[in-house]
VEXLUM-656775 format. One record per residue: x, y, z of N, C-alpha, C in turn; residue in one letter; residue number from 1; chain. Coordinates in steps of 0.001 Angstrom, whole numbers, plus 500000, padded with zeros to 6 digits. Layout:
# residues N
<<X, Y, Z>, <X, Y, Z>, <X, Y, Z>, a, NUM, A>,
...
This chain:
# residues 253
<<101793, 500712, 295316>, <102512, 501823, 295909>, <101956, 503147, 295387>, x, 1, A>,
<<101755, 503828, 296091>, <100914, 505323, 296170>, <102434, 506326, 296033>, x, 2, A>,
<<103028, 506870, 294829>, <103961, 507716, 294794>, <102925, 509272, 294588>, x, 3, A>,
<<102825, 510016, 296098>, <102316, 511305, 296186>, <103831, 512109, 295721>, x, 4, A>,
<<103880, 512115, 294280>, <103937, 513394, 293494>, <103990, 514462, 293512>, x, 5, A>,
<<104471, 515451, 293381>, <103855, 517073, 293126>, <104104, 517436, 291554>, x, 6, A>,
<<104145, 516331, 290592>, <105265, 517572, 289564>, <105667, 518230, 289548>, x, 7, A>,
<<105374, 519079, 288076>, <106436, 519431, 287527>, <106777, 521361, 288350>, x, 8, A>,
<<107910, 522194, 288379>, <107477, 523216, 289370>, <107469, 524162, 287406>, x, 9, A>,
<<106873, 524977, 287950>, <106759, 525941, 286747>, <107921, 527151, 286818>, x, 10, A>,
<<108214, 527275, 285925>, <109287, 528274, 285446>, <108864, 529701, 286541>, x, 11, A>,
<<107751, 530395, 286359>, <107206, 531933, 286855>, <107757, 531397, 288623>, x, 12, A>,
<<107357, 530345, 288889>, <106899, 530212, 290599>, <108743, 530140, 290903>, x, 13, A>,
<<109826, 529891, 289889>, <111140, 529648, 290238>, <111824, 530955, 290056>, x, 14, A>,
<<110755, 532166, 289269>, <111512, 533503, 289150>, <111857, 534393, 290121>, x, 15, A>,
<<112297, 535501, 290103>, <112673, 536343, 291114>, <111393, 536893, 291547>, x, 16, A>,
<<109893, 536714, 290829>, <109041, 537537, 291534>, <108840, 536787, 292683>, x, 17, A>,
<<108769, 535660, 293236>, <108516, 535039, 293945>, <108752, 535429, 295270>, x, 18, A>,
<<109851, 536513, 295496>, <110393, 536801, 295941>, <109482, 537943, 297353>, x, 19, A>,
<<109019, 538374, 296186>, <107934, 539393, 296530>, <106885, 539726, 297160>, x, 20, A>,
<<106986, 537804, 297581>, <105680, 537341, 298015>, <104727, 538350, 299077>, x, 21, A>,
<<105882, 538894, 300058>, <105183, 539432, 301092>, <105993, 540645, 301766>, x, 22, A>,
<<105295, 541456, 302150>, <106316, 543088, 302118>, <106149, 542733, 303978>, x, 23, A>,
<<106945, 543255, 304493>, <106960, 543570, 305646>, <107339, 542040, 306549>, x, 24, A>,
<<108706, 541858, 306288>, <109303, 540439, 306897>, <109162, 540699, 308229>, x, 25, A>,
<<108846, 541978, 309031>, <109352, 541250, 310265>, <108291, 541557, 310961>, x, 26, A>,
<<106948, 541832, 310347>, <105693, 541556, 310709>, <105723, 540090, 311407>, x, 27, A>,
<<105907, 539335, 310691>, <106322, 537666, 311024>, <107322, 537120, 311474>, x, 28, A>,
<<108075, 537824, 311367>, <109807, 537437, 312337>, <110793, 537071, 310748>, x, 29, A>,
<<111382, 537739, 310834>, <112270, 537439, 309768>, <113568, 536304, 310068>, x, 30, A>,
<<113826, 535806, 309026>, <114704, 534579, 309113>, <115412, 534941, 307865>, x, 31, A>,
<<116739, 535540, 307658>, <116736, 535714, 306511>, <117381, 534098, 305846>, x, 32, A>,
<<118068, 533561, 306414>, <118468, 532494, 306296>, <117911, 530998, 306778>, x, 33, A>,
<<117271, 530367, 304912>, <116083, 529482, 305123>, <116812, 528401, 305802>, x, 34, A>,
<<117117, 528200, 306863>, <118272, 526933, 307929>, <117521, 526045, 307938>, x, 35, A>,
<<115785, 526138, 307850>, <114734, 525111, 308349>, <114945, 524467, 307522>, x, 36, A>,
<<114375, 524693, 306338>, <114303, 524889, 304885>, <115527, 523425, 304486>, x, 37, A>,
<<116472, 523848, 304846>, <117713, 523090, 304586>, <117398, 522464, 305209>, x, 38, A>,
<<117579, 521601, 306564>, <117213, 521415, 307815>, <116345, 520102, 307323>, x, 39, A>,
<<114818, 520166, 306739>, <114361, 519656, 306408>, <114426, 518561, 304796>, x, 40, A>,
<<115379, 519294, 304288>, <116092, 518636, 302757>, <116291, 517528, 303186>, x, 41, A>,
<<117591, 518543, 304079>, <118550, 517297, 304611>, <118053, 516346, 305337>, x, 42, A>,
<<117005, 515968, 306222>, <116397, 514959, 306720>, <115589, 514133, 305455>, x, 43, A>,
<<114805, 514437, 304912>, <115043, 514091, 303267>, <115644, 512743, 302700>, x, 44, A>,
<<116270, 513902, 302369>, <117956, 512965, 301805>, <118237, 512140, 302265>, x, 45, A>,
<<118707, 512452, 303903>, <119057, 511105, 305130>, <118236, 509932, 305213>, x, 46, A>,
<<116934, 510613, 304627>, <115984, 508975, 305108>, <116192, 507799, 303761>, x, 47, A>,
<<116323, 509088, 302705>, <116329, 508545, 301382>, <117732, 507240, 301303>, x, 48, A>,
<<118847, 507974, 302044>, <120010, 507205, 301448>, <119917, 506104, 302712>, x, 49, A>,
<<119400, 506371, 303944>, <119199, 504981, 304910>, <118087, 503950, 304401>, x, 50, A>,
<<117684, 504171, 303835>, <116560, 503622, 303141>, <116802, 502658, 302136>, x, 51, A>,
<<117608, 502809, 301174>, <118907, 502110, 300240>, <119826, 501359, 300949>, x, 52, A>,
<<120791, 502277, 302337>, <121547, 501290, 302936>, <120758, 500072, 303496>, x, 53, A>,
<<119582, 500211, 304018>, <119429, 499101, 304861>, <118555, 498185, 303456>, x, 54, A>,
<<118495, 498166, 302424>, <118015, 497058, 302180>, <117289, 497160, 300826>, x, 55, A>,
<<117188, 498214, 300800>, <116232, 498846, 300044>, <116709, 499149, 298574>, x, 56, A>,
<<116302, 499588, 297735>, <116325, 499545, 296114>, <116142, 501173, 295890>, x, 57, A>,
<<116340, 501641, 295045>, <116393, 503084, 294492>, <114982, 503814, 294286>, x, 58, A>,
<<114443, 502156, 293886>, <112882, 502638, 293828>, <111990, 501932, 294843>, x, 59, A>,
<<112537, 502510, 296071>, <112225, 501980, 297371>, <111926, 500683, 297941>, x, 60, A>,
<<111502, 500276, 298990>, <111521, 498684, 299567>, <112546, 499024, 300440>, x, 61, A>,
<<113088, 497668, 301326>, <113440, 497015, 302428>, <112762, 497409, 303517>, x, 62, A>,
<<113142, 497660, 304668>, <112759, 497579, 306168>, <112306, 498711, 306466>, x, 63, A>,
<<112637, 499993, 306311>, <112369, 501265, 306222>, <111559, 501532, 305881>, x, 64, A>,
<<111545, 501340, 304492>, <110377, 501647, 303603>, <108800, 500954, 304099>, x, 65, A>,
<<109050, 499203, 304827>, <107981, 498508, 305151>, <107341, 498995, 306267>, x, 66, A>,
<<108426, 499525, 307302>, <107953, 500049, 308685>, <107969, 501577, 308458>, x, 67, A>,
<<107513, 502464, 307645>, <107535, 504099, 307654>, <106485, 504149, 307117>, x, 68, A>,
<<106017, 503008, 305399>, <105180, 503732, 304715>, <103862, 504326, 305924>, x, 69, A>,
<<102909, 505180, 305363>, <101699, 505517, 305429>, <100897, 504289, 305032>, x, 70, A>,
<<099845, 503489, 306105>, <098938, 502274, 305620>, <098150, 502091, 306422>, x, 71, A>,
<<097424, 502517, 306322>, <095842, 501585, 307590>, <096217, 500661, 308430>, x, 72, A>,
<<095796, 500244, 307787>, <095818, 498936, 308737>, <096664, 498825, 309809>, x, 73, A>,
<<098131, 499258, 309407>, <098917, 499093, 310427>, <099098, 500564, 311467>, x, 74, A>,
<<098839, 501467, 311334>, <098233, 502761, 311476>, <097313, 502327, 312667>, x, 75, A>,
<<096084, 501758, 312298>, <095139, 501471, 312605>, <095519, 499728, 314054>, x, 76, A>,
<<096281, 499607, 314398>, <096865, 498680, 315054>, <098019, 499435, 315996>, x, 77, A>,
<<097926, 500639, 315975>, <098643, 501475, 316633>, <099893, 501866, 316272>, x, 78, A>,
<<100457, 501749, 314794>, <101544, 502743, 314583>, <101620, 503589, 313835>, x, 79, A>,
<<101065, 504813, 314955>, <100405, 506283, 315056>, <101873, 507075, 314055>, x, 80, A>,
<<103532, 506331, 314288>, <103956, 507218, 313813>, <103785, 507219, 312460>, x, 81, A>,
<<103701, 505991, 311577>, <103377, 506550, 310190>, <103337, 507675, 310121>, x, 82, A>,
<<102111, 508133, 310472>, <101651, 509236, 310193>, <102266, 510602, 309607>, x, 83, A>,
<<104157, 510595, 310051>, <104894, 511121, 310159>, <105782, 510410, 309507>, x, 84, A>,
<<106312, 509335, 309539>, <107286, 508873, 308770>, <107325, 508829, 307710>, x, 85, A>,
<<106010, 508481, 306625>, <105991, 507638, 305457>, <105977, 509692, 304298>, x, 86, A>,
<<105542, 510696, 305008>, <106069, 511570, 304629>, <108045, 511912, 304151>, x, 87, A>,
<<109037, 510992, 305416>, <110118, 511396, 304938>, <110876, 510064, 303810>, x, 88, A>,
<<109828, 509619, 303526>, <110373, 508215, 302519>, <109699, 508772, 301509>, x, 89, A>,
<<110197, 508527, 300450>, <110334, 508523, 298936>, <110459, 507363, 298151>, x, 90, A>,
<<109699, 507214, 296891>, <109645, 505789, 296262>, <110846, 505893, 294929>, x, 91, A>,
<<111535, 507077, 294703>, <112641, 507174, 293500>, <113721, 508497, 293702>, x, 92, A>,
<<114547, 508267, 293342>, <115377, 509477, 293280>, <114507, 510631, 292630>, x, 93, A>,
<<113717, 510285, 291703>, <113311, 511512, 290692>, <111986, 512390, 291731>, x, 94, A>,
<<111417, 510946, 292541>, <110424, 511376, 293411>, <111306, 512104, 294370>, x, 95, A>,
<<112180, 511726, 295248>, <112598, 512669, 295930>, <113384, 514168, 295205>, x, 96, A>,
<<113200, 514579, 294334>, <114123, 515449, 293796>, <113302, 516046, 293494>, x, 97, A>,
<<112033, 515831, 293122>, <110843, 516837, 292424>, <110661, 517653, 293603>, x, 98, A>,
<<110152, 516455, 294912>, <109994, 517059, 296143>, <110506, 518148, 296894>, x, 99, A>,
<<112169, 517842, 296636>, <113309, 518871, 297086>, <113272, 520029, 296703>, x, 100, A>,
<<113211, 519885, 295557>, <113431, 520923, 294745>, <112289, 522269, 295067>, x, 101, A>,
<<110948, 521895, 295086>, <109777, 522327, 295899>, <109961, 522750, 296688>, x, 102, A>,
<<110351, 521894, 297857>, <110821, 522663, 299112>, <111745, 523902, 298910>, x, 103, A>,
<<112473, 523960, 298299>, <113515, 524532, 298489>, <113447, 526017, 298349>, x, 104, A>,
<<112282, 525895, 296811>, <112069, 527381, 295885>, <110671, 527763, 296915>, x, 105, A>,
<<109839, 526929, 297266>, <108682, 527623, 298824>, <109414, 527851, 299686>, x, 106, A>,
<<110145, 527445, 300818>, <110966, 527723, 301790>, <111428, 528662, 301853>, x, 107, A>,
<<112231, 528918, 300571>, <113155, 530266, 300711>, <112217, 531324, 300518>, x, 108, A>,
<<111221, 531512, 300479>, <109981, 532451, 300281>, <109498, 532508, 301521>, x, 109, A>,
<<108734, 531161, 301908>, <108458, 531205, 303413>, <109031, 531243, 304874>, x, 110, A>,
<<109785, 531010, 304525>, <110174, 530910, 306082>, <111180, 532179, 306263>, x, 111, A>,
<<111523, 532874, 305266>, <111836, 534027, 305953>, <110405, 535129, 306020>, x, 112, A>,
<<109808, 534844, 305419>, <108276, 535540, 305783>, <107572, 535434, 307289>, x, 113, A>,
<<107507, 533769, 307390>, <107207, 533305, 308651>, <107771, 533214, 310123>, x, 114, A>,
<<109189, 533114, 309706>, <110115, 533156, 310682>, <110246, 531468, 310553>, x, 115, A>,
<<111512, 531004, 310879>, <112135, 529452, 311523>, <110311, 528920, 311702>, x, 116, A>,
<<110180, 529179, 313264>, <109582, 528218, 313932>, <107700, 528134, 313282>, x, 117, A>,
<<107431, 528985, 312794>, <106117, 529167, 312145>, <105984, 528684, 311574>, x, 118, A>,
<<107325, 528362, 310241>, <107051, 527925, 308917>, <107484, 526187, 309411>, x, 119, A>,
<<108113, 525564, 310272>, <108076, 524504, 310237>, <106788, 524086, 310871>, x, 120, A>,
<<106103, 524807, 311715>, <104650, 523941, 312640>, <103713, 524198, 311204>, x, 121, A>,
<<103938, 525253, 310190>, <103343, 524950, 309409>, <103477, 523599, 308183>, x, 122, A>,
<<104535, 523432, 308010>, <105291, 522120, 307350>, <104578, 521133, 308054>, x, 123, A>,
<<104636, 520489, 309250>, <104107, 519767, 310026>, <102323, 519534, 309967>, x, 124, A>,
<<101985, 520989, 310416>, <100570, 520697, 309979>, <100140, 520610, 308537>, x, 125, A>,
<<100950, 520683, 307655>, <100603, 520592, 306362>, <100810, 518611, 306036>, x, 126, A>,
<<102166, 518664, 306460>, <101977, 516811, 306387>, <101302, 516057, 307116>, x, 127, A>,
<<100472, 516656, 308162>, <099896, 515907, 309073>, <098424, 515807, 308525>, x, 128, A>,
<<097720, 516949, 308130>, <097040, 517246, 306565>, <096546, 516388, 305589>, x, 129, A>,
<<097844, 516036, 305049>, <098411, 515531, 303938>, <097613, 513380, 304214>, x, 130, A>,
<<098091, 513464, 305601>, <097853, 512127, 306011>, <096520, 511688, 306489>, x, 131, A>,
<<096161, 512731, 307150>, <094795, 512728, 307180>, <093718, 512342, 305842>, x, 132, A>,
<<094105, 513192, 304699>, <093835, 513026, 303554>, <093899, 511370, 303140>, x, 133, A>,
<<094869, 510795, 303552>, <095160, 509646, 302907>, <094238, 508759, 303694>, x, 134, A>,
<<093856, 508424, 305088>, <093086, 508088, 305505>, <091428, 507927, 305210>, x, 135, A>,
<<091567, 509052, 304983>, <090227, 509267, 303804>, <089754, 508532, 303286>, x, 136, A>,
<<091007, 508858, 302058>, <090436, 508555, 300806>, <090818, 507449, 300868>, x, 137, A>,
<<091542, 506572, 300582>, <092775, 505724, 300477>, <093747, 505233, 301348>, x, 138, A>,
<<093214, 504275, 302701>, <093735, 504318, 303715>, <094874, 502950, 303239>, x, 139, A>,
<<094132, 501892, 302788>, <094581, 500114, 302131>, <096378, 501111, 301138>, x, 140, A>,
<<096498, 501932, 300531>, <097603, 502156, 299427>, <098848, 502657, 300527>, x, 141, A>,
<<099985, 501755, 300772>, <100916, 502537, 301174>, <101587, 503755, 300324>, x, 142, A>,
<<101316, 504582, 301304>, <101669, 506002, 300746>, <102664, 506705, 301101>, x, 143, A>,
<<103932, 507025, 300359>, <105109, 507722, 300739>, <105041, 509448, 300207>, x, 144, A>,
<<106025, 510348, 300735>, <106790, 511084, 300074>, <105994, 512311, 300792>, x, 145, A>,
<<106813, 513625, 300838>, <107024, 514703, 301550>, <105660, 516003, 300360>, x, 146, A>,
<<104821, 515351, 299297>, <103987, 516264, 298359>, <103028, 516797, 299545>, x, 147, A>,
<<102340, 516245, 300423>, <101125, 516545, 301388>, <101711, 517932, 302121>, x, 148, A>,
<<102869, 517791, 302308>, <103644, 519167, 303318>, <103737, 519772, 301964>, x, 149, A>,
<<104279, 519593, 300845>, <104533, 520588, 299946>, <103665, 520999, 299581>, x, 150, A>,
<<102524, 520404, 299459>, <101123, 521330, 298621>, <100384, 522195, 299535>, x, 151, A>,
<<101205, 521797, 301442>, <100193, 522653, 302401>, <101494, 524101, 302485>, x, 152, A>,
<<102504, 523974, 301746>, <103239, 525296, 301502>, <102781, 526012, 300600>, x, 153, A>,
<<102710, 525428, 299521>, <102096, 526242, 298451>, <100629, 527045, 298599>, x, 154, A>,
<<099690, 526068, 299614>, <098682, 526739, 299829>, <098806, 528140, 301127>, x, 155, A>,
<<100001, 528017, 301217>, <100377, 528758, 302442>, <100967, 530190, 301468>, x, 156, A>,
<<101606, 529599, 300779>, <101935, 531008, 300263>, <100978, 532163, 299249>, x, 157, A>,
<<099673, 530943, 299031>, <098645, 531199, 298564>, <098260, 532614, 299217>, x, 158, A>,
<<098104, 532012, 300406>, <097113, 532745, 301786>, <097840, 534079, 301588>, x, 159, A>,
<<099499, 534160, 301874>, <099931, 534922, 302354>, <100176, 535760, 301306>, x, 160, A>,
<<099827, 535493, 299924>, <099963, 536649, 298896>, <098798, 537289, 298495>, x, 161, A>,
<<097526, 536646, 299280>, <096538, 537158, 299185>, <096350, 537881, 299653>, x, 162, A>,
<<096419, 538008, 301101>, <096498, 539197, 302375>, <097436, 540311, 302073>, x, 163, A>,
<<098520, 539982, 300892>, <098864, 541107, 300771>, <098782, 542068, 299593>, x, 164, A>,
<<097628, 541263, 299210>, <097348, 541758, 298000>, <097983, 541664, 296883>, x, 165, A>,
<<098784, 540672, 296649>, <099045, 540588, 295366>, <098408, 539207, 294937>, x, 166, A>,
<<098738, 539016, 293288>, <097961, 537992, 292611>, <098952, 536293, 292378>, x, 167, A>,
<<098380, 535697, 293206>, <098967, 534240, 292828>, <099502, 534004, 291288>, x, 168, A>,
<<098869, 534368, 290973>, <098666, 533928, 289126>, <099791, 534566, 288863>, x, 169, A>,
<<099630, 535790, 289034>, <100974, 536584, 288268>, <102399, 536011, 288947>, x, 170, A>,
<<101972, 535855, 289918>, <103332, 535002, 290702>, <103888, 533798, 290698>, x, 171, A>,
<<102530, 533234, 290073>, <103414, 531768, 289275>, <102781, 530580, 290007>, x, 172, A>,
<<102639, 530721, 291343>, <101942, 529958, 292149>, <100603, 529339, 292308>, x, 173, A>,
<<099786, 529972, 291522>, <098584, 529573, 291173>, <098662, 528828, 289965>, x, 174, A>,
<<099288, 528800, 288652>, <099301, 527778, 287933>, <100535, 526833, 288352>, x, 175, A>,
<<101082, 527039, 289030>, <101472, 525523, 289749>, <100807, 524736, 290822>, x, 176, A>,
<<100020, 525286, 291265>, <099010, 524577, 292197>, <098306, 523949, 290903>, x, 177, A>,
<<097357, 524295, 289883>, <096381, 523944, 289261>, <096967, 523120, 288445>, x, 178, A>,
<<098591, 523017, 287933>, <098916, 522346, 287109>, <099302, 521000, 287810>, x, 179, A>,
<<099795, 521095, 289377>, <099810, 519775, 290245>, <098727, 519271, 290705>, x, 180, A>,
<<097415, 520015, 290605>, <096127, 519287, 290788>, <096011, 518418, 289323>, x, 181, A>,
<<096105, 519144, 287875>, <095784, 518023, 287587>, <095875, 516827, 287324>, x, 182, A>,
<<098197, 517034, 287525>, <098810, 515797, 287526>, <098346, 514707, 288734>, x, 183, A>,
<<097594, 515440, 289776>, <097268, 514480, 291004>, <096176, 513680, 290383>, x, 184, A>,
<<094982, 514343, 289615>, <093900, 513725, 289164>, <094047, 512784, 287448>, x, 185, A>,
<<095140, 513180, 287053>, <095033, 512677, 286020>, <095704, 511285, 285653>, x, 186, A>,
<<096967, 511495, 286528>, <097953, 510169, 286652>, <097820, 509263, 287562>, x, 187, A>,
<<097933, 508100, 287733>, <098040, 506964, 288605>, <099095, 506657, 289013>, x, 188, A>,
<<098923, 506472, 290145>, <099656, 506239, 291476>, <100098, 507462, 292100>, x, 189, A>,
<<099534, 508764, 292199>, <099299, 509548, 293003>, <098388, 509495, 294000>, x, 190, A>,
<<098663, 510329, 295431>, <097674, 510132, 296210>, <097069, 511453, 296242>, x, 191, A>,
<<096045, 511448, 295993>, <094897, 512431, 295820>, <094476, 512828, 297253>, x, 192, A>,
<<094705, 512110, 298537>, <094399, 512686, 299629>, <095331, 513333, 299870>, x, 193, A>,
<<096454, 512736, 300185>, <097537, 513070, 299922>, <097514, 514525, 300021>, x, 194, A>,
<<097508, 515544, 298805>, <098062, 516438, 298308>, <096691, 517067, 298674>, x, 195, A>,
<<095498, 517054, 298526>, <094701, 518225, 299235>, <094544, 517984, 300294>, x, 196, A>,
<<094249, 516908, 301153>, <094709, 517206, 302443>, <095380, 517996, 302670>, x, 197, A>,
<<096984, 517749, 302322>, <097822, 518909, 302729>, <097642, 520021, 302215>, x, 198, A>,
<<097173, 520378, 301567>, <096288, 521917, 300299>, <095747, 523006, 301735>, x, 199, A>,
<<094691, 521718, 301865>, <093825, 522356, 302827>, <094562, 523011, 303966>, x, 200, A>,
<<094920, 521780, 304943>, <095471, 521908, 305861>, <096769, 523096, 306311>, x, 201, A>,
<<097014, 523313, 304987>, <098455, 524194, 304925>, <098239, 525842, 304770>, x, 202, A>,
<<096778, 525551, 303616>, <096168, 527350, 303702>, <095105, 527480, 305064>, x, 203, A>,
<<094518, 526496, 305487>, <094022, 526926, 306454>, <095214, 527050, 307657>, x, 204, A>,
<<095695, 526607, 307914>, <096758, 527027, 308896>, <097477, 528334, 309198>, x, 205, A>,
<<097168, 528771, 307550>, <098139, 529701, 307465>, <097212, 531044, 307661>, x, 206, A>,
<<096241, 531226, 307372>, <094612, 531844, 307414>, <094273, 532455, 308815>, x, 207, A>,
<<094432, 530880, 309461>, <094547, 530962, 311062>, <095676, 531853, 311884>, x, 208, A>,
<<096810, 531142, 311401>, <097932, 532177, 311375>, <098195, 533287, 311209>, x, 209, A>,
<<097689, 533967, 310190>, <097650, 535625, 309791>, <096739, 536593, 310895>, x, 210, A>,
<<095941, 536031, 310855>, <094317, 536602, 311493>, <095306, 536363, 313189>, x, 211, A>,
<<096006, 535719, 313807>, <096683, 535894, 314704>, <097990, 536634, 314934>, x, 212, A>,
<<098275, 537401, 314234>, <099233, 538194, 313948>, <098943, 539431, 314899>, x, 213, A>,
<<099918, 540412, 315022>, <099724, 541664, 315255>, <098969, 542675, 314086>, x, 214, A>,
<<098472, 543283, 314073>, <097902, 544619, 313333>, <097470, 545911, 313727>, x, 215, A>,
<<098477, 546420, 313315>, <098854, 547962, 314331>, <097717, 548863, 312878>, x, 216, A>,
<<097759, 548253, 312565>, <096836, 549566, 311450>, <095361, 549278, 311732>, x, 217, A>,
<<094679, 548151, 312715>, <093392, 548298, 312926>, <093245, 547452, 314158>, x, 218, A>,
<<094781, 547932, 315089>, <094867, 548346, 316181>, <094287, 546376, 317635>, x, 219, A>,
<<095119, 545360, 316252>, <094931, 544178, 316963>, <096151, 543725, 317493>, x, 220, A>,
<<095903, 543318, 318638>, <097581, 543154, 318923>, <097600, 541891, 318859>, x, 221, A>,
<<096781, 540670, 318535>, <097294, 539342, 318287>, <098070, 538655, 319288>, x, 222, A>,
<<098096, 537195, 319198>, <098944, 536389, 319664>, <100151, 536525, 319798>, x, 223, A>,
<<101132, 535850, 321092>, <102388, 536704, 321412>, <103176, 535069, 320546>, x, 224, A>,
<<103811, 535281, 319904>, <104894, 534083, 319258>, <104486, 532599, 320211>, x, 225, A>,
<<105031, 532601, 321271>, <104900, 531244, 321835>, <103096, 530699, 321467>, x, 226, A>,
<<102043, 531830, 321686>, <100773, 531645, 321480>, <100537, 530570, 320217>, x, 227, A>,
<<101171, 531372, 319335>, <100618, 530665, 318304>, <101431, 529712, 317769>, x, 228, A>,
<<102651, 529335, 318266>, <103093, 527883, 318031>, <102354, 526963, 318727>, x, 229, A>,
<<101740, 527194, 319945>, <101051, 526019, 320897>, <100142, 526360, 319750>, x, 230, A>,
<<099139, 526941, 319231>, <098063, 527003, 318360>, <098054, 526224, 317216>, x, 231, A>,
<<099613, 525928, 316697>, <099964, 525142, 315720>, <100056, 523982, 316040>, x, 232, A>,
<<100777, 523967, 317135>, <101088, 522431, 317552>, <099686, 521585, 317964>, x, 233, A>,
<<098885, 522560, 318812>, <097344, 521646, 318679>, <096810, 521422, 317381>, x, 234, A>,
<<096845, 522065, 316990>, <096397, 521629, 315113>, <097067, 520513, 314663>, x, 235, A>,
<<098117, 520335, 314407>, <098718, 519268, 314317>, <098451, 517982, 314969>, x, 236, A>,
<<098324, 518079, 316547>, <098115, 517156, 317423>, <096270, 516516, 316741>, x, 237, A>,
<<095698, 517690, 316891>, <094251, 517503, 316282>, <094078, 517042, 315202>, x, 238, A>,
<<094816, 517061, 313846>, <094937, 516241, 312615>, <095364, 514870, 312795>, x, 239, A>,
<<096099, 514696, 313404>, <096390, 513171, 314146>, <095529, 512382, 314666>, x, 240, A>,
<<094861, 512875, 315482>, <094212, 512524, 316422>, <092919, 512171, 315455>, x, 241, A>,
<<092499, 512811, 314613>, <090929, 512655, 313535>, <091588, 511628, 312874>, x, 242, A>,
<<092990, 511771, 312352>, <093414, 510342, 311519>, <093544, 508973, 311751>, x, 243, A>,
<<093917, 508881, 313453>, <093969, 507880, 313780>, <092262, 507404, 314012>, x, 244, A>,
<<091287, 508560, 314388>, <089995, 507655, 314923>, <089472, 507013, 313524>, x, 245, A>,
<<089627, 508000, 312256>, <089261, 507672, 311140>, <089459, 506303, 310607>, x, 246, A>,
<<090452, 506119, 310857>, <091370, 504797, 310399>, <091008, 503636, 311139>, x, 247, A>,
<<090718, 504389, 312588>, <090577, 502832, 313817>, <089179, 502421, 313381>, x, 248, A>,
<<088516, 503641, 312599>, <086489, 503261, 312214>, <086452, 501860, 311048>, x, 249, A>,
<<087581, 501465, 310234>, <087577, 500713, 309346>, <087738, 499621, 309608>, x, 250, A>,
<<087475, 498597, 308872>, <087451, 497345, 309053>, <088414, 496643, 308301>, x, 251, A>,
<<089580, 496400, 308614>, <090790, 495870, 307552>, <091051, 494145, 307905>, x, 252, A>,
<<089595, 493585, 308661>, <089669, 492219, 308568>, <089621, 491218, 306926>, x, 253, A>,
C-alpha cells in the first residue's frame, strides 16, 4: 500500500502571513467564503467513514478501498475512474487528517484568491496530476489519498506569490514544499509520483491560469471566466487521457 503523505504542515505556512498571499482578490473573483474548500473536506471525510462502514478497517481495506484504490492494471482494463477515486480514500485517520488539515490552511488562501470555480478545476487538475504521476512511476502500488491535489495547491500558491512578488520562503510555503519533498523521498510507502505529479501539474496550471487573466496595466484583456474553466477542464481531461494511454502501454501479464 502506497500511503501518498504530505506531512508535517509547518508552523510559518499556518500564520497570519499566509494570508497575504495575494493583493487584489477580485482580480480573480473573490470568494470570501472558502465553501469549496469545505465542500471538498467534507467529501473527504464521507468517503473516509463509508469506507469503514462498508467493511473496511481504520487503516483502510474492504470494498471501497479495493474498487477506488489508484492501480494499473485495473486502470489499465478500463477503470478510468480510479483515476479520481483512489484520491478521495485514505489509508488512516492520521493520513486523512494530515491531508485535511492542508486543505484547509491552502484553501482558505486560495480560493478566495481564485474564486469557487478556479480553485476547484485547479484541485482537479492537480489530482489528476498527481495520478498521472503514479502511472509513471509506480503504476503495480495501489495508491490512495488526496497529497497529489494538495501538493498541486501548494504549487499553486507558489505561482501566485510569485507573480506578486512576494517571497515563498518568507511565507512559509516554500519550506513546506521542501520539507514534504523530503518526507516523499526519504520515507517508504509514499508515492513519489504521486506528489510531484501533482507539484507540477498544480503550478503549471496555475502559470497557465495567471497569464490568462485580465491585465489592465499592460493593457491584456485575457480570457472571459467561462474561457478558462473550459481551459481547465481540457487540462484535466488531457492528464487523463496521457494516464490512461500510459498505463494501457504496460504489460501487467
Amino acid at each position: 500500500m502506497v500511503q501518498a503523505s504530505v506531512g508535517f504542515h509547518c508552523p510559518q505556512c499556518a500564520g497570519a502571513r499566509t494570508t497575504k498571499v495575494v493583493s487584489g482578490r477580485a482580480a480573480f473573483g473573490a470568494a470570501a467564503d472558502p465553501i469549496a474548500t469545505k465542500v471538498l473536506i467534507g467529501a473527504n471525510v464521507a468517503v473516509y467513514v463509508l469506507m469503514v462502514a462498508l467493511g473496511g478497517s481504520m487503516s483502510a481495506g474492504g470494498p471501497l478501498f479495493q474498487n477506488g484504490a489508484i492501480f494499473g492494471p485495473y486502470i489499465a482494463n478500463g477503470e478510468w475512474y480510479r483515476l479520481v477515486s483512489g484520491a478521495f480514500l485514505h489509508s488512516s485517520v492520521l493520513h486523512l487528517g494530515m491531508n485535511m488539515l492542508l486543505l484547509w490552511l491552502l484553501g482558505k488562501v486560495l480560493e478566495p484568491a481564485l474564486g469557487r470555480a478556479q480553485f476547484v478545476g485547479i484541485y482537479f487538475v492537480s489530482l489528476l496530476g498527481g495520478s498521472l504521476g503514479v502511472m509513471l512511476l509506480d503504476p503495480t502500488a495501489p495508491t490512495v489519498g488526496a497529497s497529489g491535489a494538495i501538493f498541486g495547491l501548494m504549487g499553486a500558491l507558489v505561482v501566485l506569490q510569485l507573480r506578486a512578488g512576494q517571497s515563498p520562503w518568507q511565507s512559509g510555503i516554500g519550506t513546506l514544499i521542501a520539507l514534504n519533498l523530503v518526507i516523499t523521498f526519504m520515507l517508504p510507502n509514499i508515492s513519489i509520483g504521486g506528489h510531484l505529479g501533482g507539484l507540477v501539474a498544480g503550478a503549471a496550471a496555475t502559470y497557465g491560469l495567471a497569464l490568462a487573466m485580465p491585465d489592465r496595466a499592460n493593457g491584456r484583456a485575457g480570457l472571459p471566466p467561462p474561457a478558462r474553466l473550459v481551459a481547465l477542464g481540457a487540462l484535466g481531461v488531457a492528464l487523463a487521457v496521457v494516464a490512461v494511454v500510459v498505463v494501457g502501454t504496460n504489460n501487467y501479464a
